[in-house]
Legacy VTK file of the C-alpha trace (Angstrom):
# vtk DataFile Version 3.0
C-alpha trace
ASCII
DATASET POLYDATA
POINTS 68 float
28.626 11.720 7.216
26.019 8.948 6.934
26.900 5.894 4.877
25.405 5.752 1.644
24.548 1.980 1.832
22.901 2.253 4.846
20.639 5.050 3.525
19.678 3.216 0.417
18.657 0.068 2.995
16.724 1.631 4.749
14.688 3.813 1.671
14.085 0.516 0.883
11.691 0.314 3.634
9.869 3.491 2.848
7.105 3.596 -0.157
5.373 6.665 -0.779
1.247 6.863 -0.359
-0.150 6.905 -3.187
-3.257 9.236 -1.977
-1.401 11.472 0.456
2.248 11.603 -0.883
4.153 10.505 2.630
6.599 7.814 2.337
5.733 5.218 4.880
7.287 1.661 6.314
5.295 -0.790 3.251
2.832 -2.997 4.782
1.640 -5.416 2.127
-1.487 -5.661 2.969
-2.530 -1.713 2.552
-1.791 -2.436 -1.543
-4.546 -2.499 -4.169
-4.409 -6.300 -4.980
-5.102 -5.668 -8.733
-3.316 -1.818 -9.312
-1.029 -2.545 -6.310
-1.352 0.999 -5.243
-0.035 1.554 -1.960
-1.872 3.166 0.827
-0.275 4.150 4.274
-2.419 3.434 6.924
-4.036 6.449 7.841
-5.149 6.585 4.051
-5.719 2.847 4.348
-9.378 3.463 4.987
-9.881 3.746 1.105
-9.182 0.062 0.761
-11.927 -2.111 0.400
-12.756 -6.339 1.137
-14.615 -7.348 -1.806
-15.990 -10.291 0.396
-15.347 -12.972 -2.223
-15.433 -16.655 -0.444
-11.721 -17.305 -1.477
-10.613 -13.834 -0.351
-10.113 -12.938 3.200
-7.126 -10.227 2.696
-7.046 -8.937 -0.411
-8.342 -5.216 -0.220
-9.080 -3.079 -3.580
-8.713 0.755 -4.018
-11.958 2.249 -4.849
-11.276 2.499 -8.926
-10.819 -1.556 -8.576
-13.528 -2.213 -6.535
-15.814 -0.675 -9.020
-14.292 -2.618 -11.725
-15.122 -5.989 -9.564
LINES 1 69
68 0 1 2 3 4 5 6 7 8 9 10 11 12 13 14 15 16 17 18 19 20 21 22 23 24 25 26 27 28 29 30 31 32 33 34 35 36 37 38 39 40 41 42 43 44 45 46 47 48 49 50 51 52 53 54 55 56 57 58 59 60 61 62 63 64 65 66 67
């Protein structure tokens, strides 16, 4: 019934959380910047700044943060 391309463009939008398992429209800036671990925005909460002077978006899971 549905087109098989168009359901494969629009997965392509979709990424699944990584803490909560829901696939979600990807946002680059809810990744891990050194895992890349995505995040949807209600789980996006775990994501910390590391308030570096050259950083002003990058955001860290908790695992990297520690690391840092």
């Amino acid at each position: 019934m549905f087109d098989p391309y168009l359901i494969r463009y629009i997965c392509e939008f979709l990424v699944q959380c990584n803490n909560c398992n829901l696939y979600k429209i990807y946002y680059r800036f809810n990744n891990c910047f050194i895992c890349n671990k995505f995040f949807c925005k209600n789980c996006s909460s775990q994501l910390y700044y590391n308030y570096n002077h050259c950083e002003t978006s990058d955001r860290y899971c908790l695992e990297c943060d520690k690391i840092n």
